[in-house]
N, C-alpha and C positions, 0 to 999 in steps of 0.2 A: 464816841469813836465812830469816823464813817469805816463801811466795807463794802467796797467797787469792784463788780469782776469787769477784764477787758476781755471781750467775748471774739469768736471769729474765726476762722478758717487758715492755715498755714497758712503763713505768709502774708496774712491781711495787714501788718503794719502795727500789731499790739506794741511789739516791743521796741516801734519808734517813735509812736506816741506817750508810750509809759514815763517816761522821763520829764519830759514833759507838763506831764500830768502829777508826777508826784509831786517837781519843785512848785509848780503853780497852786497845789493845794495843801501842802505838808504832808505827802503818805506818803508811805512807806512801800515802792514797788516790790511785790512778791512775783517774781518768775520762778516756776516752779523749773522750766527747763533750764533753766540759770544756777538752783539749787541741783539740779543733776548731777549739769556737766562740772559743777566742783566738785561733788564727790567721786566722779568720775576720773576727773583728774587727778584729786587725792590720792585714787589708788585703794579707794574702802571698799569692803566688802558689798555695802551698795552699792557703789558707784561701778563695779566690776557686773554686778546682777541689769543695774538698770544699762549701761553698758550694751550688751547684750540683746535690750529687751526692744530699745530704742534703734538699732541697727536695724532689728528687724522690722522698724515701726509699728510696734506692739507698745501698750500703757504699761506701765509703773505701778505695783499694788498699789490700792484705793490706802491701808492703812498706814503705808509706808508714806506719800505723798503727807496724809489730814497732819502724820506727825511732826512731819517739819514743819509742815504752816501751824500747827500750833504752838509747836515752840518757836515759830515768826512770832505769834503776837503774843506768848509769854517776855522773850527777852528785848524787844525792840521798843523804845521809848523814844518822847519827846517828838512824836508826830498826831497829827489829827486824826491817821485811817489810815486804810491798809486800800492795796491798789493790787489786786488777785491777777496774774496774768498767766493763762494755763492751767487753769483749777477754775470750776471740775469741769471734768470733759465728756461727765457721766450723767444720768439722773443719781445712781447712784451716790459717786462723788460731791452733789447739789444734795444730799438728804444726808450725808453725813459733813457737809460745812454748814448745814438748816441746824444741824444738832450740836453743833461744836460751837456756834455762835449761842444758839439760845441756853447750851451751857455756862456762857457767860456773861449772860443777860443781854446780850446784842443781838441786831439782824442787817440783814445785807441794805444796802443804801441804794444800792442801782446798780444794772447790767449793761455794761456800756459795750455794742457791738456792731465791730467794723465789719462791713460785709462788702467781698470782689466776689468776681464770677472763676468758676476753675480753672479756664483760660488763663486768665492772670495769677492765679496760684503758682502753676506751673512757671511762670513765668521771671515770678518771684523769687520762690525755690533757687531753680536752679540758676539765678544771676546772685541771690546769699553762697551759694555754695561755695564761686567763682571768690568772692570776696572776704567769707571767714574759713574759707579750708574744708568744709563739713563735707566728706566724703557722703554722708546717708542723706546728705542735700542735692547732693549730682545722679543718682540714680533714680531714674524716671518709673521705675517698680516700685520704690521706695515711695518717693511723692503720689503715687497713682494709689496705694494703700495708705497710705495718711488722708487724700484727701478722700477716699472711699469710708475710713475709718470715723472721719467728721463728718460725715454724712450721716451714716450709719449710728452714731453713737453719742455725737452731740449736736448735732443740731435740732434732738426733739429736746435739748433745753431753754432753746426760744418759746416755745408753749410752756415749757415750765412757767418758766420766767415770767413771760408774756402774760402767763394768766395772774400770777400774783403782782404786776402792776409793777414790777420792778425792769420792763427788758426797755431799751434805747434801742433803736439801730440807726445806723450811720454807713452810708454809701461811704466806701472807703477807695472806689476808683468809677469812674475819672475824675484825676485832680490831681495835682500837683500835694507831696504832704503839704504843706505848710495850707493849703485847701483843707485838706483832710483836715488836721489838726486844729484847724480854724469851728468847722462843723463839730469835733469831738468836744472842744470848749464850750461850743453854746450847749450843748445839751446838758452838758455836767455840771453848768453854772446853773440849769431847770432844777436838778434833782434837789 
């Protein structure tokens, strides 16, 4: 079984490569903020906390998140690997998916990481918000602490990564996607 994170900075374009990526290689894309806003939707008890948590663009407990991606790859069958998109966004998060995999004899396959400048973050942002509704996508305090918070909190998992020999990076602007997604293919065809 492979296991791929899609690494990167709001708005870098994970979750328009992911698709992509999963029919191209057989996985199984995990968005973790995909798994949110269902519960969110739903109306669950979580989904009213994370709700909440995400408004204010704050994280999601560490333990709440590892348990749905493990019951991702307990009930999910009939693909080759799992395709992480949003997880972890911690070191922490990275030492409890290091344990949750070597609990079932696996380990990560590669960090696959599209990297734009903040400039374009913002940019991103808020022309997503325009097009799927996301009111905590239009507010510019909002996006100024998400990308304060990736700064701050994930992006020392490029040295993680980087030092265990697992991190890719990928200019993910300038280019047209289908640019983009051309570069994210050759690399992931190296790993």
């Amino acid at each position: 079984m492979k296991y791929y994170l899609l690494f990167g900075p709001p708005g870098a374009g994970k979750g328009t490569h992911a698709t992509v990526l999963a029919q191209r290689y057989n996985l199984k894309h995990i968005s973790t903020g995909a798994l949110l806003r269902a519960e969110i939707a739903a109306g669950t008890p979580l989904g009213k906390q994370a709700e909440a948590l995400i408004a204010d663009g704050r994280l999601v407990p560490d333990e709440v998140v590892v348990a749905m991606i493990e019951n991702a790859f307990d009930t999910i069958k009939d693909v080759d690997g799992f395709l992480l998109d949003g997880f972890p966004r911690t070191i922490p998060q990275a030492e409890a998916l290091d344990s949750l995999l070597q609990r079932r004899g696996e380990k990560l396959t590669g960090v696959i990481s599209l990297m734009i400048p903040d400039e374009e973050i913002y940019r991103r942002i808020q022309g997503r918000a325009l097009v799927d509704g996301r009111a905590d996508d239009a507010d510019e305090e909002i996006i100024s602490h998400r990308i304060q918070t990736y700064h701050t909190q994930t992006e020392p998992l490029i040295l993680y990564y980087r030092n265990r020999g697992l991190y890719h990076e990928i200019k993910g602007y300038p280019g047209s996607i289908e640019d983009v997604r051309k570069r994210v293919i050759a690399v992931v065809d190296t790993i």
